[in-house]
C-alpha positions as CSV (number, residue, x, y, z in Angstrom):
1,X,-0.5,11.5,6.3
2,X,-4.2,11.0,7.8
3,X,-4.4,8.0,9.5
4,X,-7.2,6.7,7.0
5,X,-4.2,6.3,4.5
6,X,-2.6,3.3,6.5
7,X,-6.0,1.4,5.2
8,X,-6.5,-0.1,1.8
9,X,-10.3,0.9,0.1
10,X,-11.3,-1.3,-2.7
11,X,-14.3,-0.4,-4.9
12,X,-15.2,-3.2,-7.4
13,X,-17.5,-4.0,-9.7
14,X,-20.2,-7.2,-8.5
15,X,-21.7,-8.7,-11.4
16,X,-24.0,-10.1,-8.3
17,X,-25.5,-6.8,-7.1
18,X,-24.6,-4.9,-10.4
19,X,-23.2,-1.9,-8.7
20,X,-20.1,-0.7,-7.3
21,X,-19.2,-2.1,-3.6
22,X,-16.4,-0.6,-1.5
23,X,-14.9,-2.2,1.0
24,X,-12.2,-1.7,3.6
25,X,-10.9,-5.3,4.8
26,X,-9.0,-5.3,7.8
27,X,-10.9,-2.1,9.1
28,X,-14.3,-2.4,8.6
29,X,-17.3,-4.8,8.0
30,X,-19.5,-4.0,5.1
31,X,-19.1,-1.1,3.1
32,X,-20.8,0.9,0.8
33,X,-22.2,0.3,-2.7
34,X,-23.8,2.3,-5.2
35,X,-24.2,3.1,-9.5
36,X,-21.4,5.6,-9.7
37,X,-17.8,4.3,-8.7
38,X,-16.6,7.5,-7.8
39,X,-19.0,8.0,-5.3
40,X,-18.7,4.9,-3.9
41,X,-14.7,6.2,-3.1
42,X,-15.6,9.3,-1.9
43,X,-18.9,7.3,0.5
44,X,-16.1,4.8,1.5
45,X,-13.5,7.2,2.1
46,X,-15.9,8.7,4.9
47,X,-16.6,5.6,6.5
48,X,-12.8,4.7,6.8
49,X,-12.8,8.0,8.7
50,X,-15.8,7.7,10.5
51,X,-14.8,4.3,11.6
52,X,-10.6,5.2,13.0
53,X,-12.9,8.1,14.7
54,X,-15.3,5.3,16.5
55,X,-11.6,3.2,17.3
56,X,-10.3,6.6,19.6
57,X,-13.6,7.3,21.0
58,X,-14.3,3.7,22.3
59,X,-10.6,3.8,23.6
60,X,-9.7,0.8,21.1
61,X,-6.5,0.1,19.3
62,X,-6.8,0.7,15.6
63,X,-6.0,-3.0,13.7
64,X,-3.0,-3.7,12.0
65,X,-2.8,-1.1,9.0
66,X,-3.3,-3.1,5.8
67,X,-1.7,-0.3,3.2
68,X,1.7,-0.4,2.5
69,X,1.9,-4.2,1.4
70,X,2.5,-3.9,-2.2
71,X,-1.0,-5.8,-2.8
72,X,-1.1,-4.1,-6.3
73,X,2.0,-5.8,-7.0
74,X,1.6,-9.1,-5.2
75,X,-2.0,-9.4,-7.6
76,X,-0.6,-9.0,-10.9
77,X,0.1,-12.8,-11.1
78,X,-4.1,-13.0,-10.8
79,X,-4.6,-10.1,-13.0
């Protein structure tokens, strides 16, 4: 399992913006955003990686993996 996977990715839909944002709480700051929500994925995918890679280069600890939670589950009540 890549490291990458121990992070959750959202990509949602802002009625704000009216595009796609991705987002990686937890991890990152920001994201990524764009038209086409599968592209946003695959864009925020990278910067997951990109951003574990910056963690190990800077000597830092990665944060607390946020995967693995059952957040799917624990959100139906909201759903």
């Amino acid at each position: 399992m890549k490291d990458s996977a121990r992070y959750i990715k959202i990509v949602e839909w802002s009625e704000e913006d009216q595009c796609y944002v991705g987002s990686s709480p937890g991890l990152i700051f920001g994201g990524c955003h764009g038209d086409d929500e599968k592209v946003v994925f695959d864009e925020l995918c990278r910067i997951v990686d990109e951003a574990i890679d910056l963690y190990r280069k800077d000597g830092k600890p990665l944060p607390p993996p946020t995967s693995g939670r059952d957040l799917v589950n624990k959100m139906q009540p909201v759903a």
